[in-house]
Backbone as a chain_set.jsonl record, in Angstrom:
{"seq": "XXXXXXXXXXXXXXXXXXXXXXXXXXXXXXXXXXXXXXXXXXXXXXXXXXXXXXXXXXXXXXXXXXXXXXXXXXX", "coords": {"N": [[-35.582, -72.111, 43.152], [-33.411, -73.457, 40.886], [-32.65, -75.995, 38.539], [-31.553, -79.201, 36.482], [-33.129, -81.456, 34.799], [-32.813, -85.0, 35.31], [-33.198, -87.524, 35.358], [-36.388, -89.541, 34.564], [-39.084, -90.586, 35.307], [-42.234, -91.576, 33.312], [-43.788, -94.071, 34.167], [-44.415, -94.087, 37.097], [-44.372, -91.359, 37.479], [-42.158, -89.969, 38.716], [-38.472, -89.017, 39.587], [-35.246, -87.779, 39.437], [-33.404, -84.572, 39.853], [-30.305, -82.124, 38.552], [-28.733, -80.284, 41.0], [-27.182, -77.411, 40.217], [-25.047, -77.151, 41.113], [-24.546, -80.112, 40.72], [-25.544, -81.628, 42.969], [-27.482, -84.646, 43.298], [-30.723, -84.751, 42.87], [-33.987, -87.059, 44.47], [-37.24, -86.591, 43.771], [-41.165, -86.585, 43.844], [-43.698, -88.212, 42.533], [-45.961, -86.893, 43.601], [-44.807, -84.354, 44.043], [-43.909, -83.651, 41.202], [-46.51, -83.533, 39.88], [-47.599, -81.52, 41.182], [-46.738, -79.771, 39.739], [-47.493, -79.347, 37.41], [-47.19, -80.738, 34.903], [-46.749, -82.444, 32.241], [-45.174, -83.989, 31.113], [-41.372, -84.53, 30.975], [-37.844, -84.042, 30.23], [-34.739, -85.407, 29.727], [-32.138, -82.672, 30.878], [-33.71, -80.534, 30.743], [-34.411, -77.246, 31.725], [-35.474, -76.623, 35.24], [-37.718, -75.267, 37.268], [-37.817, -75.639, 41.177], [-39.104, -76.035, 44.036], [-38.38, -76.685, 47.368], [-38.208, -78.221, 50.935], [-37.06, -78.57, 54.079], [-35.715, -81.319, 55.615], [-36.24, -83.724, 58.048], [-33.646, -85.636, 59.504], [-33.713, -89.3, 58.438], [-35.987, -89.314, 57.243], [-36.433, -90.26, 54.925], [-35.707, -91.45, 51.386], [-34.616, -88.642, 50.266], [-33.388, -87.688, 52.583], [-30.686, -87.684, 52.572], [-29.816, -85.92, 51.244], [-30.72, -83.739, 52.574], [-32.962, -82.242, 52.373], [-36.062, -81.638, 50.626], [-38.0, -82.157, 47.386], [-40.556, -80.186, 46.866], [-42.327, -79.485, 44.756], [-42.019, -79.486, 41.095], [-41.196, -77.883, 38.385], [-41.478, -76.503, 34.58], [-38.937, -74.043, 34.182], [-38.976, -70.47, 33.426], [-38.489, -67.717, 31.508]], "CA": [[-34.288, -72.691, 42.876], [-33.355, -73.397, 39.272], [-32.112, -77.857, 38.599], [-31.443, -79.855, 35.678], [-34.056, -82.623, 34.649], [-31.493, -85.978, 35.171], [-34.114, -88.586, 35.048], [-37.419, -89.33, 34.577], [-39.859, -92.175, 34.77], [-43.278, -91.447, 33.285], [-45.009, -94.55, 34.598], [-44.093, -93.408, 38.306], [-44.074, -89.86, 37.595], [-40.935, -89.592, 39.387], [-37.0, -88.932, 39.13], [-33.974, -86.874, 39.988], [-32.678, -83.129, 39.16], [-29.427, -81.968, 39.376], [-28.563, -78.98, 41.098], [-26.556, -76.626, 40.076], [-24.039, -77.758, 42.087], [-24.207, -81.483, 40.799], [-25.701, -82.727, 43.794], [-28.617, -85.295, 42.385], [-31.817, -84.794, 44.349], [-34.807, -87.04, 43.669], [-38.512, -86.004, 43.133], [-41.635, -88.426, 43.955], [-45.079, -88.321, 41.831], [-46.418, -85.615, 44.437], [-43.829, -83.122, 43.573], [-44.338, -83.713, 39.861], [-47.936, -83.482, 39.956], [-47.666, -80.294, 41.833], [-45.893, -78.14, 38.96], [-48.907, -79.261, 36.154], [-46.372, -80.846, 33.659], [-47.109, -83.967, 31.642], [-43.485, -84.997, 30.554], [-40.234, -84.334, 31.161], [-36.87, -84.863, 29.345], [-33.627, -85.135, 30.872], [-31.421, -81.711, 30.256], [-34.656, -79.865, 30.471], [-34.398, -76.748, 33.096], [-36.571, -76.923, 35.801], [-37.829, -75.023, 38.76], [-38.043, -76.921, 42.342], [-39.407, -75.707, 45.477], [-37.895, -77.558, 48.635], [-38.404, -77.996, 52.118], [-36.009, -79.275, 54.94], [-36.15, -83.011, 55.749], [-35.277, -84.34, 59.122], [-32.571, -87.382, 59.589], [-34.068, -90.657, 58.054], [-37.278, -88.883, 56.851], [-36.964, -91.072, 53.115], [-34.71, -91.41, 50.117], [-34.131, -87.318, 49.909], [-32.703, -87.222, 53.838], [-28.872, -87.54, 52.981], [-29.497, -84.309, 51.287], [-31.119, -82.713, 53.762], [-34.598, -81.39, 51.58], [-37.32, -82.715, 49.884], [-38.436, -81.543, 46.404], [-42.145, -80.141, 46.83], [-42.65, -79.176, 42.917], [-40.707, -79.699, 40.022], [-42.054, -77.004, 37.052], [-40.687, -75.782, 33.971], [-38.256, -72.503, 34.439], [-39.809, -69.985, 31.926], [-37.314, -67.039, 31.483]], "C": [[-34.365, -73.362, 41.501], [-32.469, -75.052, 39.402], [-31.99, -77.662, 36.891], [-32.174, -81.305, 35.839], [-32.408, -83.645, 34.773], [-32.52, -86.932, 34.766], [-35.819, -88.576, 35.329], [-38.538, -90.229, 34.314], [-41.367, -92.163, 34.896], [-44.52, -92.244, 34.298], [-45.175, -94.353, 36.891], [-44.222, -91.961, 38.328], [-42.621, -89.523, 38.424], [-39.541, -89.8, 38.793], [-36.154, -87.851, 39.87], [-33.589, -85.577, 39.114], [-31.465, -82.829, 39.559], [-29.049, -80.998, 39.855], [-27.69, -78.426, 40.339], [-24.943, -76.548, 40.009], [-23.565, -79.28, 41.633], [-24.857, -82.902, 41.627], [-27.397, -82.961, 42.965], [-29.399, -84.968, 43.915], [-33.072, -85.32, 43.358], [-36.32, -86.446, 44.426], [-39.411, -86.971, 43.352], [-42.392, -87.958, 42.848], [-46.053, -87.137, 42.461], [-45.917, -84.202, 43.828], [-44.029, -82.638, 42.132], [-45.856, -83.182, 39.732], [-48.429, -81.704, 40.162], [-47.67, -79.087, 40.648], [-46.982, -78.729, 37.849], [-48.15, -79.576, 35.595], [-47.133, -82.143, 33.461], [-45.87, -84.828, 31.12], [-42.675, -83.929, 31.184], [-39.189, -85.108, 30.669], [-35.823, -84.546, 30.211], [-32.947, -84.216, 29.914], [-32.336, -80.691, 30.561], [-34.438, -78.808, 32.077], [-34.883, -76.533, 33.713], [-36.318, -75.636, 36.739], [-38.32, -75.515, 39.922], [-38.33, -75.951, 42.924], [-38.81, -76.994, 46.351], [-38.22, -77.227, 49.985], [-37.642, -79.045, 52.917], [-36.774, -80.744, 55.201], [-35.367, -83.185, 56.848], [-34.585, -85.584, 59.116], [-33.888, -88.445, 59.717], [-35.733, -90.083, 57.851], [-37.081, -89.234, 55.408], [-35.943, -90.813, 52.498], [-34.154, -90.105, 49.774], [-33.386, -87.146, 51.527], [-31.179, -86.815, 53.722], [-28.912, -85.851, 52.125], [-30.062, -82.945, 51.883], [-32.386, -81.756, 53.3], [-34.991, -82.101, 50.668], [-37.808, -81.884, 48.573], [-39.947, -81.487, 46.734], [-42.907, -79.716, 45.59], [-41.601, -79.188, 42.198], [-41.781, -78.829, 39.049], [-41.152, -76.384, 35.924], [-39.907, -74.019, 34.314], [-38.882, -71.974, 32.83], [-39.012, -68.579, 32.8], [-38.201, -65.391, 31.812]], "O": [[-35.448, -73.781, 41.092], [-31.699, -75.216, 40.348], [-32.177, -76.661, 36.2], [-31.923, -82.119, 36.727], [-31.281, -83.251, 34.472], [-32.604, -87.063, 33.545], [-36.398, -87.811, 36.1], [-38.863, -90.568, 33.176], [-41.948, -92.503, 35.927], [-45.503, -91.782, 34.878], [-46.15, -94.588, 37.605], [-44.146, -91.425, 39.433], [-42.366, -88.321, 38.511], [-39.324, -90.505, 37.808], [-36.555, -87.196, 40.832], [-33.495, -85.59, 37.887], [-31.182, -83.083, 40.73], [-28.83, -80.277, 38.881], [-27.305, -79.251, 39.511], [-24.073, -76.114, 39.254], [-22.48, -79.724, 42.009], [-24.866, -84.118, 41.436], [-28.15, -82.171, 42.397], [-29.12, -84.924, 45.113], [-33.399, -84.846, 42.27], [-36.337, -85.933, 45.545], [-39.043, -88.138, 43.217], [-41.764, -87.226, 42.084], [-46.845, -86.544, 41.727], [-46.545, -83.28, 43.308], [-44.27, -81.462, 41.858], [-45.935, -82.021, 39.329], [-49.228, -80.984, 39.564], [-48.26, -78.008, 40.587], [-47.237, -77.659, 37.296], [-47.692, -78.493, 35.23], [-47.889, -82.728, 34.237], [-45.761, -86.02, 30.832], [-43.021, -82.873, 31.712], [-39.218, -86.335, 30.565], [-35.831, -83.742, 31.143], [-32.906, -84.407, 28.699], [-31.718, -79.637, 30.706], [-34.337, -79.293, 33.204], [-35.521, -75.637, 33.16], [-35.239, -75.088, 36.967], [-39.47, -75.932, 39.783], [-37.919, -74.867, 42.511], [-38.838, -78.149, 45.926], [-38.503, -76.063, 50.269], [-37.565, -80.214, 52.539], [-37.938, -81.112, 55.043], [-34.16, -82.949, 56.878], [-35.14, -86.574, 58.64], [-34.744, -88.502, 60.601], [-36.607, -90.665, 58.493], [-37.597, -88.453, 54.609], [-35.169, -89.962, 52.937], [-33.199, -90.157, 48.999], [-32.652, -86.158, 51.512], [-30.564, -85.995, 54.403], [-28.19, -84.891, 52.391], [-29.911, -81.734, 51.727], [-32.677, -80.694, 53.851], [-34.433, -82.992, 50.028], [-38.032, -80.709, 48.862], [-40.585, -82.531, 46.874], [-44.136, -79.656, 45.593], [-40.447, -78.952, 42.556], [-42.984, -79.086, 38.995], [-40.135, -75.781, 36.268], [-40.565, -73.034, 34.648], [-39.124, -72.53, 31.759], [-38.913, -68.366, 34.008], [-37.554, -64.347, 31.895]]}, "num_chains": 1, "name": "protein.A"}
């Protein structure tokens, strides 16, 4: 699935992408970590992997999936 970098906070490694769609989904330090990057800028187009999230399973539940990598899209 193809996002938009929105935010991004080095000393956390973590932040939010936006879909496609608009809807913001964030990202922890795990997820980041995952895709081998060292920065990120906001605008920048990403690729996410996700996986379903059950009701009140953390800060990604109201949208119903969890970012499991965040990595640059390379065309």
């Amino acid at each position: 699935m193809q996002a938009t970098a929105y935010t991004y906070d080095p000393e956390s490694r973590s932040g939010q992408v936006l879909l496609d769609d608009g809807t913001p989904v964030p990202f922890d330090a795990a997820a980041f970590d995952a895709g081998g990057l060292r920065l990120l800028r906001p605008g920048q187009r990403v690729r996410i992997e996700t996986e379903e999230t059950e009701p009140g399973a953390g800060p990604e539940s109201g949208s119903g999936r969890r970012i499991t990598l965040v990595t640059l899209q390379t065309f």
